[in-house]
N, C-alpha and C positions, 0 to 999 in steps of 0.2 A: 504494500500500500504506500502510494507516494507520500510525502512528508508535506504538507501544506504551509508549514510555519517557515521554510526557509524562507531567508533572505538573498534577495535579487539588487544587483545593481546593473544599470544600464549607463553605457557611455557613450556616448554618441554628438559628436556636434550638431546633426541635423536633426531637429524639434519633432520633426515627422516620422522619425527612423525610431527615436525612442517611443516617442507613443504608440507605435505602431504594434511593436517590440513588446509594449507593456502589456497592450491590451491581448495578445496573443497569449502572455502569462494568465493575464485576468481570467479567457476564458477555460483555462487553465484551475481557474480557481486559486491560484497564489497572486496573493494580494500583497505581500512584503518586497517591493518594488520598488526603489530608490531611483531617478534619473540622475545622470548627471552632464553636463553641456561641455565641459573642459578638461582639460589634464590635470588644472589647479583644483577644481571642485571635486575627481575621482582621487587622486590624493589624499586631501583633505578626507572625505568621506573614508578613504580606507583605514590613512592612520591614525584617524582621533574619532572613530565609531566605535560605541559603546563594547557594541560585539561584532565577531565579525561576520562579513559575506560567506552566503554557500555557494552563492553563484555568481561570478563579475561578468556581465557581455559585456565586450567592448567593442569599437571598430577602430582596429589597427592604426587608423592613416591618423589619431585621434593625439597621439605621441611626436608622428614626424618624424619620429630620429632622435627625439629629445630623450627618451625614454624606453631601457629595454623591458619590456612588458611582461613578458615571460620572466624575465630574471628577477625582475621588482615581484612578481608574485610570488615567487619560486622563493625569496628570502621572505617577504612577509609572511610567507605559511610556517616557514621552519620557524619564525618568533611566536608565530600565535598558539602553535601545536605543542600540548605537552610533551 
């Protein structure tokens, strides 16, 4: 049985791609759905939220090169994880 309580983040700079995105969870039935519009705002959200994400979407081109995506996940999991 799926878990409905995860938490969802979406990143996307296009307004239309995340709600798109969201509403496809909605009907989905997971309602724990965070957007976010920037590299500064998914940041923010990761490292100073209460608890963390089960699931991050992001869209790649969303970094530029400023940021390796996988790697930034790849260490904040090993902090977060017992």
């Amino acid at each position: 049985m799926p878990n409905k309580a995860l938490r969802i983040l979406i990143a996307d700079e296009q307004h239309f791609h995340r709600m798109k995105v969201e509403r496809l969870f909605n009907q989905l039935d997971y309602y724990r759905v965070a957007p976010a519009q920037d590299l500064e705002e998914l940041l923010t959200l990761v490292e100073y939220g209460c608890e963390p994400f089960d699931l991050v979407v992001i869209n790649a081109a969303l970094a530029s090169g400023a940021l390796d995506l996988l790697g930034f996940f790849a260490i904040t999991r090993k902090c977060i994880t017992p």
